[in-house]
VEXSE-958848 format. One line per 10 residues: number of its first residue (from 1); for each residue y, z, x of N, C-alpha, C. Coordinates in steps of 0.02 Angstrom, whole numbers, m for minus. Layout:
N
NUM = Y/Z/X/Y/Z/X/Y/Z/X; ...
! end
This chain:
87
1 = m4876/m7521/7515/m4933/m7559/7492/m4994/m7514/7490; m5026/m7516/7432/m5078/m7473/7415/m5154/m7505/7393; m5184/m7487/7410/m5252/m7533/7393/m5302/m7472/7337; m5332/m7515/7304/m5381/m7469/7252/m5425/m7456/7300; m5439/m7398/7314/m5523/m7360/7318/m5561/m7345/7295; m5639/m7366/7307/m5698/m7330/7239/m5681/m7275/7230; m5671/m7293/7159/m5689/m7207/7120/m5607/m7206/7078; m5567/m7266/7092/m5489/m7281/7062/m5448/m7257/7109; m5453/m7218/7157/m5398/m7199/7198/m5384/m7239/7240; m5301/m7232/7258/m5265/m7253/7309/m5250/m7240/7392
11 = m5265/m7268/7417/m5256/m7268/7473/m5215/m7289/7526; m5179/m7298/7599/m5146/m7309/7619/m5181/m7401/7671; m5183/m7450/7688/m5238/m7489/7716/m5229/m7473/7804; m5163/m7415/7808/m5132/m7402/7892/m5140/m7329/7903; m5178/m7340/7970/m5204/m7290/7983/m5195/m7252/8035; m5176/m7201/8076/m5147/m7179/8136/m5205/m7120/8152; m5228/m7162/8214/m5270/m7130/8245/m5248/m7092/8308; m5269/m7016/8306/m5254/m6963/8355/m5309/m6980/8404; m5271/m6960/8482/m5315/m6961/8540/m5296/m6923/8587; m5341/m6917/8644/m5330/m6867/8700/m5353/m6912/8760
21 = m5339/m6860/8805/m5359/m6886/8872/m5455/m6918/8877; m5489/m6904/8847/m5553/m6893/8834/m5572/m6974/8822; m5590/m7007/8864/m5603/m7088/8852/m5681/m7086/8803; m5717/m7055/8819/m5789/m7046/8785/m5782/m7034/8701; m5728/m6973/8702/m5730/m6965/8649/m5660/m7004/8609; m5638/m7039/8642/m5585/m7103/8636/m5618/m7152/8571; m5686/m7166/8624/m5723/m7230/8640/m5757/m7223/8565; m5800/m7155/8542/m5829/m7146/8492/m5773/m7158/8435; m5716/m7120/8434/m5683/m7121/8372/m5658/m7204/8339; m5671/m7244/8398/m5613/m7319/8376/m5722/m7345/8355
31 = m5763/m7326/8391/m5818/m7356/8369/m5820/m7344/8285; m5824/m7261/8273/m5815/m7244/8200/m5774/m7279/8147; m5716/m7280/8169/m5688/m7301/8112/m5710/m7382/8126; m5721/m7422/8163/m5741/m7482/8151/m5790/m7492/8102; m5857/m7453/8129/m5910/m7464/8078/m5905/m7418/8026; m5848/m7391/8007/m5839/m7378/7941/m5778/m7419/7887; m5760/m7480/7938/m5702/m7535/7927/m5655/m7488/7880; m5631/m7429/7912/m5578/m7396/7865/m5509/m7443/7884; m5474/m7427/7840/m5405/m7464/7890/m5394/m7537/7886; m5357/m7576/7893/m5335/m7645/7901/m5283/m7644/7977
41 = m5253/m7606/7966/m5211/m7593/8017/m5214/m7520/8037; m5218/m7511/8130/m5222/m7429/8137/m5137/m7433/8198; m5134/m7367/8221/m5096/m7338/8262/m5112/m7320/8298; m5109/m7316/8372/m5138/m7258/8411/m5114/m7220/8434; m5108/m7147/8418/m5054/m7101/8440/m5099/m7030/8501; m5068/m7061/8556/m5115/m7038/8625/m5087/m6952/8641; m5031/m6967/8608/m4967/m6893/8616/m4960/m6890/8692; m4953/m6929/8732/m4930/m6920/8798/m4984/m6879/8829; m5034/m6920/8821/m5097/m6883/8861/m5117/m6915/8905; m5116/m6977/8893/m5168/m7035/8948/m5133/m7028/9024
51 = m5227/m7038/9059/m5193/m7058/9122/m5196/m7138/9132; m5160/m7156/9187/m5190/m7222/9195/m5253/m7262/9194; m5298/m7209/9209/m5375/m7240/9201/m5394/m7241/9121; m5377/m7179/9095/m5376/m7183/9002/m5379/m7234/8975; m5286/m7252/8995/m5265/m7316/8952/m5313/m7374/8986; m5332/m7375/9034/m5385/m7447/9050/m5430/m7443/9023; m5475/m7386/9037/m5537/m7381/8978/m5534/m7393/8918; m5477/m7383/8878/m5465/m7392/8787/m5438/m7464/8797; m5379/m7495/8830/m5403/m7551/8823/m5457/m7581/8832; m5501/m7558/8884/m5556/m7615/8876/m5609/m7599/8815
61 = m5592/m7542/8798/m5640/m7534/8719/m5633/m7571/8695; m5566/m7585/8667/m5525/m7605/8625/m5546/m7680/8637; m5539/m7715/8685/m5586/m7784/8686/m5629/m7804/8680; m5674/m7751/8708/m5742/m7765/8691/m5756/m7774/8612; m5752/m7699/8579/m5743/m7701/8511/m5728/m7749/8442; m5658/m7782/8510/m5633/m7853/8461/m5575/m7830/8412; m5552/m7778/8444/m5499/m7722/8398/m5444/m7749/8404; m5393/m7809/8457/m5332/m7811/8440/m5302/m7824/8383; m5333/m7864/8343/m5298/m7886/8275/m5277/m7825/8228; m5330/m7781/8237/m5334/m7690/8190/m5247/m7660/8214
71 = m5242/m7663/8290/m5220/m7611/8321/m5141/m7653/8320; m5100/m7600/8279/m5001/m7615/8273/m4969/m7600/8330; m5016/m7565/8353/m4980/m7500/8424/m4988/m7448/8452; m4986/m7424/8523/m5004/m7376/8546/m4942/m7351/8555; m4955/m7283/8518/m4906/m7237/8535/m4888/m7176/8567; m4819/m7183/8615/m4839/m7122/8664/m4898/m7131/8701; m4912/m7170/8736/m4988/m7146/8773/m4967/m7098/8826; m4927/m7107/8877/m4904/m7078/8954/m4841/m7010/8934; m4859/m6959/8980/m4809/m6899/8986/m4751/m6938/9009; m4678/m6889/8989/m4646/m6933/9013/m4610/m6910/9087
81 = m4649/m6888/9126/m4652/m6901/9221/m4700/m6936/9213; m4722/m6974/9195/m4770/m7057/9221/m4745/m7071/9265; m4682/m7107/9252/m4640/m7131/9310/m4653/m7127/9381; m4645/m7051/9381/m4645/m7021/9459/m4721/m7008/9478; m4750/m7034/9452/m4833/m7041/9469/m4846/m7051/9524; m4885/m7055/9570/m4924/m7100/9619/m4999/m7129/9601; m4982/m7194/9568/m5040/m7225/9540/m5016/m7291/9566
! end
């Protein structure tokens, strides 16, 4: 599914957003693309970075914001020794 963009081009309306451990600069990028309403649907691809406090902070962006409806899925957030964490 392809949507027209000004200017006649095509575009994709799904969008996969890269992230890092970095909640600040988490926090800015999901602000950006909001107030630039790119996207209909995004991804979030963390690449096995987050720590447990991460993923709390981006969810609570993510509420505040009003982002669940945007967001298909987080992907990969946790290394995979999460498990053996002590959290």
């Amino acid at each position: 599914m392809l949507e027209e963009a000004e200017g006649g081009m095509k575009h994709s309306p799904y969008i996969k957003i890269k992230m890092n451990n970095d909640l600040q600069l988490n926090t800015k990028i999901l602000q950006q693309f909001k107030a630039a309403n790119m996207g209909k649907k995004w991804v979030i691809d963390a690449n096995a970075s987050w720590s447990v406090e991460t993923a709390k902070g981006v969810l609570e962006v993510i509420a505040a914001e009003k982002l669940q409806e945007r967001i298909t899925y987080i992907e990969q957030p946790f290394p995979l020794n999460f498990a053996n964490e002590h959290w």
